[in-house]
N, CA, C and O atoms as a CHARMM CRD file, in Angstrom:
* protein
*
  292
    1    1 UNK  N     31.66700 -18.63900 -12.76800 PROA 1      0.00000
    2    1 UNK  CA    30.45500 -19.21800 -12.26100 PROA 1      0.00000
    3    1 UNK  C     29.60400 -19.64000 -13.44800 PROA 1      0.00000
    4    1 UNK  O     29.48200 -18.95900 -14.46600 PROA 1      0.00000
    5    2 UNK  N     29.10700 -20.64700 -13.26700 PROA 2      0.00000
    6    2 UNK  CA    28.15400 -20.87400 -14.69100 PROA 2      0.00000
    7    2 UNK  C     26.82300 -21.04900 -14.26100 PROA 2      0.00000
    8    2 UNK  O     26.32400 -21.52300 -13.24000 PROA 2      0.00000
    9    3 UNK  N     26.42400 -20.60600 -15.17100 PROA 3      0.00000
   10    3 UNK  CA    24.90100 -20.08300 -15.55000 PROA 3      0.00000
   11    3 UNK  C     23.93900 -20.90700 -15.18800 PROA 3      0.00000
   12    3 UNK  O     24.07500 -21.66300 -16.15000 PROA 3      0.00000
   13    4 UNK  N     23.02200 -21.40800 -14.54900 PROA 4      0.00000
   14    4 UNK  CA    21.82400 -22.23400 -14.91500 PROA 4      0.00000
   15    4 UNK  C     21.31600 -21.57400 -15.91300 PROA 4      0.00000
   16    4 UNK  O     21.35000 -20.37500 -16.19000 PROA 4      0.00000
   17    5 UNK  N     20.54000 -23.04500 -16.75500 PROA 5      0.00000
   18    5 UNK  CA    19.32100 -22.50600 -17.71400 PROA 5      0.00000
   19    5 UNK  C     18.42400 -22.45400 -16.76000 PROA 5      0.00000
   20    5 UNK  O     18.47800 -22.94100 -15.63100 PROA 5      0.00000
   21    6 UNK  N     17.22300 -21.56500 -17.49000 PROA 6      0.00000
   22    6 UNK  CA    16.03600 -21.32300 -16.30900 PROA 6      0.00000
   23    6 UNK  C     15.36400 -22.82600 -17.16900 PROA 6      0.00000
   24    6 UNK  O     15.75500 -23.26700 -18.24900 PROA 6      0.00000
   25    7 UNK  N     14.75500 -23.13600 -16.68200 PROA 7      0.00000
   26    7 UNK  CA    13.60900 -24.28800 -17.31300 PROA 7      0.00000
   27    7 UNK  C     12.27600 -23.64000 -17.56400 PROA 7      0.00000
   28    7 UNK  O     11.21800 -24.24400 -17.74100 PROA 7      0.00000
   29    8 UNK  N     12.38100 -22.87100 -17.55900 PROA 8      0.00000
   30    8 UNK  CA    10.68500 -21.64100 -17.42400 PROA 8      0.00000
   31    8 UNK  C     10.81900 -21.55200 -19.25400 PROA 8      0.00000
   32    8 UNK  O     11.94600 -21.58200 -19.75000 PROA 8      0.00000
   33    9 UNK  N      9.76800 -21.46000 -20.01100 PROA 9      0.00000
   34    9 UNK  CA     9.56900 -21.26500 -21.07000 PROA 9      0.00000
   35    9 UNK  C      9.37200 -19.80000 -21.57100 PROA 9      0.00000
   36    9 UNK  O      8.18100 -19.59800 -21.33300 PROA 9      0.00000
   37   10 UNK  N      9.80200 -18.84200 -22.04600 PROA 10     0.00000
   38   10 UNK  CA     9.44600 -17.57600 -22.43100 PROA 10     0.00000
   39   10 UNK  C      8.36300 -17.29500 -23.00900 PROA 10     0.00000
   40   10 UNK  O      8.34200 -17.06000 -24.21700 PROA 10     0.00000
   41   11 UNK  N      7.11200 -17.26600 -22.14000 PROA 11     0.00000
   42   11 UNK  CA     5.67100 -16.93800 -22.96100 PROA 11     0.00000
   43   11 UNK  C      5.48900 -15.34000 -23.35500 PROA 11     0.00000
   44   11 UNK  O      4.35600 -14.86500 -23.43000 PROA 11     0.00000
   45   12 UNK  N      6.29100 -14.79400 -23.52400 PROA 12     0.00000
   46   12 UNK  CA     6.22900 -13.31000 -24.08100 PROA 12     0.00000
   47   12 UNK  C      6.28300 -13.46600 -25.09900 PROA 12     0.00000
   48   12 UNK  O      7.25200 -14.00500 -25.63400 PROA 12     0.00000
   49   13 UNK  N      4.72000 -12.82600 -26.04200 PROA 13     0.00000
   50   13 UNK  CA     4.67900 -12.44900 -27.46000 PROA 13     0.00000
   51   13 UNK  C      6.14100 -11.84000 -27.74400 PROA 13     0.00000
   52   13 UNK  O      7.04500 -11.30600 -27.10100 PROA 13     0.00000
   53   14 UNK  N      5.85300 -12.24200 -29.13700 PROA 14     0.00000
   54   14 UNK  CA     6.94400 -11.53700 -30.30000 PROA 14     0.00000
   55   14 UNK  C      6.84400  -9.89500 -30.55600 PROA 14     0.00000
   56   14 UNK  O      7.61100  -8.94600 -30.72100 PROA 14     0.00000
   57   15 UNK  N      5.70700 -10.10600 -30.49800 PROA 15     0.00000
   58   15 UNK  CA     5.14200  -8.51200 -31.04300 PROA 15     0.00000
   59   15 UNK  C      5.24200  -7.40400 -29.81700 PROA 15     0.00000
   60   15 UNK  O      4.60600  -6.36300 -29.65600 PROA 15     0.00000
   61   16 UNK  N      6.17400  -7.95300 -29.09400 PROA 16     0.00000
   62   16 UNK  CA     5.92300  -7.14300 -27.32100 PROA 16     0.00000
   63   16 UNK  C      7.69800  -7.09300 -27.56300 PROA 16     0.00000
   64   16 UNK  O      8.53800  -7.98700 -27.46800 PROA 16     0.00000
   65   17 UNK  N      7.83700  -5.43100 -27.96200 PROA 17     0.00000
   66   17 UNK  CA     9.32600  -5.08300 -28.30700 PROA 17     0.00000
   67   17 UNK  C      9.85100  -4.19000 -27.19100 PROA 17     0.00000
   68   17 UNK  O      9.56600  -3.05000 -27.55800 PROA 17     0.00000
   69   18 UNK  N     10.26900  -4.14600 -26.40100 PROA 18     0.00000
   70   18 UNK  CA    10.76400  -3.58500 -25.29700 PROA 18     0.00000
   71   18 UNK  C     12.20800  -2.60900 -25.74000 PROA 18     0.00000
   72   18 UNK  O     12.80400  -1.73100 -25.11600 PROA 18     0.00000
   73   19 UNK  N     12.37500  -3.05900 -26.74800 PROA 19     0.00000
   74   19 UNK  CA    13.74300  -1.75900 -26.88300 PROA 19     0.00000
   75   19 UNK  C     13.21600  -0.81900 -27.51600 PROA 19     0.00000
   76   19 UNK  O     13.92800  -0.04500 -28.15600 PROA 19     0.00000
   77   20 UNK  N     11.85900  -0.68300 -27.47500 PROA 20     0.00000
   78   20 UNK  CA    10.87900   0.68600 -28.48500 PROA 20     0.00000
   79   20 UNK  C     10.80700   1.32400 -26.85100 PROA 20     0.00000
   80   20 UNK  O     11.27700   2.46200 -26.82300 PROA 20     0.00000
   81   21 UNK  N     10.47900   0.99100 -25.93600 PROA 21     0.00000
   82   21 UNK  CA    10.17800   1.90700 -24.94700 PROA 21     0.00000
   83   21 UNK  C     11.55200   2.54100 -24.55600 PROA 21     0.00000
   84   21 UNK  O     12.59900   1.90500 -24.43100 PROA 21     0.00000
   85   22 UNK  N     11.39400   3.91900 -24.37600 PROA 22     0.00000
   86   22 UNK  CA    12.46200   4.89800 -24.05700 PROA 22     0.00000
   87   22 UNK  C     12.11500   5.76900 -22.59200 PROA 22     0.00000
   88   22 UNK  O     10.91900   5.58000 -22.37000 PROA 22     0.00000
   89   23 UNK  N     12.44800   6.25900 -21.99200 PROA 23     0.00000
   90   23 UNK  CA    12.38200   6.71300 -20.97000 PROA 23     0.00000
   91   23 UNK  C     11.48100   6.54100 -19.48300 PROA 23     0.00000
   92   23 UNK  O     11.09200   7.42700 -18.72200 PROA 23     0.00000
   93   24 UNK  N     11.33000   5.16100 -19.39900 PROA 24     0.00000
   94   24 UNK  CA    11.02800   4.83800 -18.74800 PROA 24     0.00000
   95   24 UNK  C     11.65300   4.83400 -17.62700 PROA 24     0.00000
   96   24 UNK  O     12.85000   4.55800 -17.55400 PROA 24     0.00000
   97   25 UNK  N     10.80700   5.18600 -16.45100 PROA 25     0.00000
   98   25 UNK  CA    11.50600   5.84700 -14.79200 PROA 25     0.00000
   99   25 UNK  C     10.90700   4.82200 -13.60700 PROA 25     0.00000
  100   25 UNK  O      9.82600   4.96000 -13.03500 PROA 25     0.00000
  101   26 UNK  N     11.59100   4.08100 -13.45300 PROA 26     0.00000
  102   26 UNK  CA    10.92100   3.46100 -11.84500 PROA 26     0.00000
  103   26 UNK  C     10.60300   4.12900 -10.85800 PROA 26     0.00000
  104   26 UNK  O     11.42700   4.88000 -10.33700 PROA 26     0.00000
  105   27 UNK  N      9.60800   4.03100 -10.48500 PROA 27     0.00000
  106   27 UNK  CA     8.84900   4.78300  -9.20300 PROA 27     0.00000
  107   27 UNK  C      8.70000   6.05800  -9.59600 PROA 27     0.00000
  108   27 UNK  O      9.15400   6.89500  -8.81700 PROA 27     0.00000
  109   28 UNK  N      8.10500   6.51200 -10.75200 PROA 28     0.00000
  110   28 UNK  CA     7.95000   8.06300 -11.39100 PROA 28     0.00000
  111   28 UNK  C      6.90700   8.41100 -10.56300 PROA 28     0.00000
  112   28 UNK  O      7.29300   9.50900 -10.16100 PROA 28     0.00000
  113   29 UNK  N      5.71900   8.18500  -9.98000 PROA 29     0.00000
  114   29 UNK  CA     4.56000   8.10900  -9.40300 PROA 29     0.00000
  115   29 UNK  C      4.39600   7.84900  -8.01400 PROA 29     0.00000
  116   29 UNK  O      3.29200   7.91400  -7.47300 PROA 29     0.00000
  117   30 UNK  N      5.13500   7.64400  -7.59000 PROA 30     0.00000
  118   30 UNK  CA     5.53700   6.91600  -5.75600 PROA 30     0.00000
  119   30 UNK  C      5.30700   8.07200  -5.08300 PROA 30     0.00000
  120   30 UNK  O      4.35000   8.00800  -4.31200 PROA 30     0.00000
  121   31 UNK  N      5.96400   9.25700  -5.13600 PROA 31     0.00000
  122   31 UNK  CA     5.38800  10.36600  -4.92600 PROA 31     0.00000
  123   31 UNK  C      4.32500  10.91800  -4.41100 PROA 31     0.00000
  124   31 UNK  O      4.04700  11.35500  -3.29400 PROA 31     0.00000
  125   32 UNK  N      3.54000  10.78700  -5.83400 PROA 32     0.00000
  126   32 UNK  CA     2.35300  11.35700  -5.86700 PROA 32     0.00000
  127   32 UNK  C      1.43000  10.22300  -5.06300 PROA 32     0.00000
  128   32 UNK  O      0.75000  10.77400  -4.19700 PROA 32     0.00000
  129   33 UNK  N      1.27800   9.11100  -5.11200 PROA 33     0.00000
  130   33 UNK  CA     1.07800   8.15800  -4.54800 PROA 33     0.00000
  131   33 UNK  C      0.92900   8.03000  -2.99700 PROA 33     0.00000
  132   33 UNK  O      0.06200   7.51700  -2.29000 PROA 33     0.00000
  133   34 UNK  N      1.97100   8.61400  -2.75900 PROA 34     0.00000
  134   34 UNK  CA     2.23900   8.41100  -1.04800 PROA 34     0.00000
  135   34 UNK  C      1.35000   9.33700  -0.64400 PROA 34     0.00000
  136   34 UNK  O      0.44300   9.16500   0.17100 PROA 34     0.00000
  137   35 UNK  N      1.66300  10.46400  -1.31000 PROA 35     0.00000
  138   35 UNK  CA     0.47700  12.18900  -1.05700 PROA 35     0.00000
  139   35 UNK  C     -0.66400  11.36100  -0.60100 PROA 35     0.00000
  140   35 UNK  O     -0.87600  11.17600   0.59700 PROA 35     0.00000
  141   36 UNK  N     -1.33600  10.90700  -1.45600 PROA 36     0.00000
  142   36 UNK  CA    -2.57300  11.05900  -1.04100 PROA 36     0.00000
  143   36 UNK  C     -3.34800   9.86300  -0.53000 PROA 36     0.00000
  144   36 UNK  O     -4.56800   9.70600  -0.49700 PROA 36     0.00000
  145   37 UNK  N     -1.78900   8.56300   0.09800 PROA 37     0.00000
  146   37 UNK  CA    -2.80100   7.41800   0.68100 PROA 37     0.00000
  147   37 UNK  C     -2.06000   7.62700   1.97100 PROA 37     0.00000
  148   37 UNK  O     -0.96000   8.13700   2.18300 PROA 37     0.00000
  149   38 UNK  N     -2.78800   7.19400   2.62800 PROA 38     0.00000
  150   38 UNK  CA    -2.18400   6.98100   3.99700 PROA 38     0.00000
  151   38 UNK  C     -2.87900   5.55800   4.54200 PROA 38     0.00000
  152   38 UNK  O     -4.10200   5.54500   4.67800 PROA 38     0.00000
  153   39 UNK  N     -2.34700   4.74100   4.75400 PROA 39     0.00000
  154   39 UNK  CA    -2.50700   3.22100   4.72000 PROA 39     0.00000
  155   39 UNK  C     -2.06900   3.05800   6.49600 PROA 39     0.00000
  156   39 UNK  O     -1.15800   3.71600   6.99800 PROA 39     0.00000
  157   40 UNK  N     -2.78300   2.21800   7.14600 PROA 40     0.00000
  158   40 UNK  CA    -2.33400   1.87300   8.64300 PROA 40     0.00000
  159   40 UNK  C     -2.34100   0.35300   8.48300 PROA 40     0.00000
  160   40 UNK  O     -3.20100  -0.26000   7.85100 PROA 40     0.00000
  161   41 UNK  N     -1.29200  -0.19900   9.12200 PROA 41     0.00000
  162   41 UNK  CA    -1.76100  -1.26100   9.01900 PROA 41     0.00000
  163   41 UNK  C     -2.30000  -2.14800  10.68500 PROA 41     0.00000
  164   41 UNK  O     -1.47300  -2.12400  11.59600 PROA 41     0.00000
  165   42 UNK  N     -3.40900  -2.72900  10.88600 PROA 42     0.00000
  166   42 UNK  CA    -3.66000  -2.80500  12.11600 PROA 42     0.00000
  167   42 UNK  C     -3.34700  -4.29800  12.68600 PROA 42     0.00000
  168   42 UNK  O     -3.24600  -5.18600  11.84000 PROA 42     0.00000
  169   43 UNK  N     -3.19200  -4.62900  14.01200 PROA 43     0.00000
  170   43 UNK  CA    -2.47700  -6.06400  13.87400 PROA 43     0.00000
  171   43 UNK  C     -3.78800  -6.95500  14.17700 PROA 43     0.00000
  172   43 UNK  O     -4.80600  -6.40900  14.60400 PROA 43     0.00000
  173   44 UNK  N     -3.72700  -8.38000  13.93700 PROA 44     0.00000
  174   44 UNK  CA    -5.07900  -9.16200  13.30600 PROA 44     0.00000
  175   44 UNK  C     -5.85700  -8.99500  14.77800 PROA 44     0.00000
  176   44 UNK  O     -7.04800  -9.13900  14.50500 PROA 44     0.00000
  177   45 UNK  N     -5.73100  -8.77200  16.11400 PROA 45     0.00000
  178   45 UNK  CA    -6.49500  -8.92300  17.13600 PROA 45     0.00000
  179   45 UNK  C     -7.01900  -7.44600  17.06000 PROA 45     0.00000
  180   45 UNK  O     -8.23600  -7.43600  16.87200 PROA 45     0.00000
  181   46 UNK  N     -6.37200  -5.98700  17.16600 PROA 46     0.00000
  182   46 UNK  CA    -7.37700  -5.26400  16.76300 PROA 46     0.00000
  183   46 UNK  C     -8.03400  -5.05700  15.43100 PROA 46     0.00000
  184   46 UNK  O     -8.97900  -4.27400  15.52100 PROA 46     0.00000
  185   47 UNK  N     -7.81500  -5.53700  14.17100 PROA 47     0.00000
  186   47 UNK  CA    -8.90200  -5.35000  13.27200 PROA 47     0.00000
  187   47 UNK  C    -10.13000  -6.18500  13.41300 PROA 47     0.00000
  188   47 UNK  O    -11.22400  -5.81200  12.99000 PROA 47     0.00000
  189   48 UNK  N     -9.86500  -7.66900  14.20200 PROA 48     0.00000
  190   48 UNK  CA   -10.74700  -8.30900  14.49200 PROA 48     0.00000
  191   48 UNK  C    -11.64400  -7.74000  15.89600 PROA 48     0.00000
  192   48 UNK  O    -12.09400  -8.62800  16.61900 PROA 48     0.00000
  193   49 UNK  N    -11.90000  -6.35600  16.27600 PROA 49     0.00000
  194   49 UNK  CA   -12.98700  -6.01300  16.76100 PROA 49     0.00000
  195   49 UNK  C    -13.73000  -5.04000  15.73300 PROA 49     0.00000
  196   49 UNK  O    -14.90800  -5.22300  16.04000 PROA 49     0.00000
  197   50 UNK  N    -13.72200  -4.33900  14.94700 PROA 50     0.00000
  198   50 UNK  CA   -13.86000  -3.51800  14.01900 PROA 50     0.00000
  199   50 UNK  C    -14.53400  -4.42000  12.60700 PROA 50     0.00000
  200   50 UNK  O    -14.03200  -5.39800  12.05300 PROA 50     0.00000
  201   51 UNK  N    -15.53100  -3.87100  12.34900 PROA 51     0.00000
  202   51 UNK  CA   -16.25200  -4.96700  11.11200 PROA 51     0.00000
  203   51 UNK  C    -15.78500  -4.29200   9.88800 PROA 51     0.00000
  204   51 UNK  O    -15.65400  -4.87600   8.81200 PROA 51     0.00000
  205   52 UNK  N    -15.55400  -3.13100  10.07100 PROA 52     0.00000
  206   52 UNK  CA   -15.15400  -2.25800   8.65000 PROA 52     0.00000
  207   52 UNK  C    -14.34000  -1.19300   9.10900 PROA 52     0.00000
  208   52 UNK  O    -14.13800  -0.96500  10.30100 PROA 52     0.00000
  209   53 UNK  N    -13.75100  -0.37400   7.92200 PROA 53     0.00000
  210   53 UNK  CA   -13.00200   0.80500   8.25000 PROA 53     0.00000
  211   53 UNK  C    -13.83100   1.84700   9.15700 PROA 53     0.00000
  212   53 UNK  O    -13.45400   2.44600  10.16400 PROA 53     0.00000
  213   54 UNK  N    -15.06500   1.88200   8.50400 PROA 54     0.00000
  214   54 UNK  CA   -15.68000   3.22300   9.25200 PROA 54     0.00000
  215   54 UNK  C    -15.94900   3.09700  10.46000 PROA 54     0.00000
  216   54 UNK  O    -16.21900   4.11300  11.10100 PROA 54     0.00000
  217   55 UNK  N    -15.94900   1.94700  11.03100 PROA 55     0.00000
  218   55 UNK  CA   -15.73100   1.76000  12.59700 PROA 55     0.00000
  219   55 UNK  C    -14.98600   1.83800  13.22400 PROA 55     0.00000
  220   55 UNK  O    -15.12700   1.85600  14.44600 PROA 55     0.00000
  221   56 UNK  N    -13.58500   1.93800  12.44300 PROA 56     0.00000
  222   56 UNK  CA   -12.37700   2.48500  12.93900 PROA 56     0.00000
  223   56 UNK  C    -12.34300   3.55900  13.09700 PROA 56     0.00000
  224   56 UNK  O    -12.11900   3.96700  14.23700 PROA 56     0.00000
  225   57 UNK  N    -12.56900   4.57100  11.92000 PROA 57     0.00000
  226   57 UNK  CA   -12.77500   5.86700  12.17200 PROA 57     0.00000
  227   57 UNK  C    -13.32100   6.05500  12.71500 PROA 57     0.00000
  228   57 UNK  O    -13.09700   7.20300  13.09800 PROA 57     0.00000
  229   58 UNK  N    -14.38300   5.52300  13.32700 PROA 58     0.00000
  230   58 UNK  CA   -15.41100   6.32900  14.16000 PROA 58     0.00000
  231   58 UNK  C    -14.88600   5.86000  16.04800 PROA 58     0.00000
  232   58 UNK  O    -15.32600   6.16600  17.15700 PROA 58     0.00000
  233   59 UNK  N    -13.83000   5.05500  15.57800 PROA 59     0.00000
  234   59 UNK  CA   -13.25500   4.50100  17.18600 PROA 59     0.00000
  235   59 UNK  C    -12.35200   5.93700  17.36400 PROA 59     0.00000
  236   59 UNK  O    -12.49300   6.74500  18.28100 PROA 59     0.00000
  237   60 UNK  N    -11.44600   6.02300  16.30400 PROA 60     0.00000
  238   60 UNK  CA   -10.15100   6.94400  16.31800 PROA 60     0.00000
  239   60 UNK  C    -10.98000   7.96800  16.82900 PROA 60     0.00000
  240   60 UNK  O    -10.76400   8.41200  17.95600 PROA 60     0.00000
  241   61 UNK  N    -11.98300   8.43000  16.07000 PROA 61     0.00000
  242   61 UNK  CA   -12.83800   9.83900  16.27400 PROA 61     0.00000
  243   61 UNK  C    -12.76200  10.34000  17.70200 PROA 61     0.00000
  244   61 UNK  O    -12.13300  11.27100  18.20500 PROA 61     0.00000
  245   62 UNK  N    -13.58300   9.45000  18.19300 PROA 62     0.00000
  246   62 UNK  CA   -14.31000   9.32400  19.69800 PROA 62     0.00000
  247   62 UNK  C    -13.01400   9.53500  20.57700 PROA 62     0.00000
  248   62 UNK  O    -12.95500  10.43500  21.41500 PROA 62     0.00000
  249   63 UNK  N    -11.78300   8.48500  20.29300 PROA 63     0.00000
  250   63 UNK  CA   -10.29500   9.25300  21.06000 PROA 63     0.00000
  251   63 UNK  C     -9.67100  10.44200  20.73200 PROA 63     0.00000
  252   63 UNK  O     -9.22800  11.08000  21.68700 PROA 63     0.00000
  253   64 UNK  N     -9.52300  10.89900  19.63200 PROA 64     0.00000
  254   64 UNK  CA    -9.38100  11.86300  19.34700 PROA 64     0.00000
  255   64 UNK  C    -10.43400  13.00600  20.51600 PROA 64     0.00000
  256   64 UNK  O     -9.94900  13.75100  21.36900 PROA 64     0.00000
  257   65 UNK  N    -11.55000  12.87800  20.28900 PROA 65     0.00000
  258   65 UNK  CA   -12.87700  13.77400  20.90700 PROA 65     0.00000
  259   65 UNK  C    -12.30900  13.73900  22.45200 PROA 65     0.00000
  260   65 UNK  O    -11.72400  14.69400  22.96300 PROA 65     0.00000
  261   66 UNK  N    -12.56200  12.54400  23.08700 PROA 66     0.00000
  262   66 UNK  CA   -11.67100  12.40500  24.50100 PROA 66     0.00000
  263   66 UNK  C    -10.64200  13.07700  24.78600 PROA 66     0.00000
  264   66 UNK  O    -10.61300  13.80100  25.78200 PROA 66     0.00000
  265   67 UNK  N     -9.55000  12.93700  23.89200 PROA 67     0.00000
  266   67 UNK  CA    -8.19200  13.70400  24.18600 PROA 67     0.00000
  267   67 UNK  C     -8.11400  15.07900  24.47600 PROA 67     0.00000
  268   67 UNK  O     -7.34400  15.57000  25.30200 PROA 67     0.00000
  269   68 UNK  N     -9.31400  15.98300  23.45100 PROA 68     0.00000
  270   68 UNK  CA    -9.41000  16.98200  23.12000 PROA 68     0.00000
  271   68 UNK  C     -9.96800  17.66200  24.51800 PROA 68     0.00000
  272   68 UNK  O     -9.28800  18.56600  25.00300 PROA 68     0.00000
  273   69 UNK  N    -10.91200  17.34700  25.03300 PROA 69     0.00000
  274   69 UNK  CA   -12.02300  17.15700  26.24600 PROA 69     0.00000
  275   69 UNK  C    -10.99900  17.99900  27.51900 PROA 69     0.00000
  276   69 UNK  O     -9.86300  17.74600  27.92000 PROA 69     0.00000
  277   70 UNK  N    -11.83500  18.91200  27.84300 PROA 70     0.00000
  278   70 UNK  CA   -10.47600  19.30100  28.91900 PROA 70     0.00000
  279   70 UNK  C    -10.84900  18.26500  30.72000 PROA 70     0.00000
  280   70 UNK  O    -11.99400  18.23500  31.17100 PROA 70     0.00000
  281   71 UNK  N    -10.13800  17.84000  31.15400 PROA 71     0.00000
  282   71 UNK  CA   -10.01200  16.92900  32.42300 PROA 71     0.00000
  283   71 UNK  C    -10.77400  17.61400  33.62000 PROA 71     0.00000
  284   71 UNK  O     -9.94600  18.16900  34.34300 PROA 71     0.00000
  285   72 UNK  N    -11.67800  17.72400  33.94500 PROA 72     0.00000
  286   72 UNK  CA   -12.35000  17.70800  35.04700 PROA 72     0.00000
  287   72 UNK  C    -11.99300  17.06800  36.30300 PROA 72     0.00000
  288   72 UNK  O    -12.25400  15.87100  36.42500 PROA 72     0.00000
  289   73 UNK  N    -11.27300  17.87800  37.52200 PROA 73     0.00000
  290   73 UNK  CA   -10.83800  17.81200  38.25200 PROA 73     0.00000
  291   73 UNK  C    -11.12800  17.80500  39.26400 PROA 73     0.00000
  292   73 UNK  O    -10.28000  17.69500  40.14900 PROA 73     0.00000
């Protein structure tokens, strides 16, 4: 199979030596990362009632509070 050349020009300094870095780990941090985000993602018709996050939370809250609520019968 032969090669294309890329046509892209190599704008990486000279002085930027990459065989000096040694032990470098992909995703060393992903981990720790995940710990402590918890990300939702919401679809564009419900974020578009909500002006900010804390109105979300304070939507979730209120169901949460409901759920909890014992049913009156």
């Amino acid at each position: 199979m032969k090669q294309v050349e890329s046509e892209e020009q190599d704008d990486l300094r000279p002085e930027y030596d990459f065989s000096q870095l040694k032990g470098g780990v992909r995703g060393k941090y992903v981990a720790r990362y995940r710990e402590g985000t918890n990300l939702v993602l919401l679809d564009p018709d419900v974020a578009a009632a909500f002006p900010d996050a804390q109105a979300v939370n304070d939507a979730l809250r209120l169901v949460l509070l409901e759920k909890q609520a014992p049913n009156p019968r």
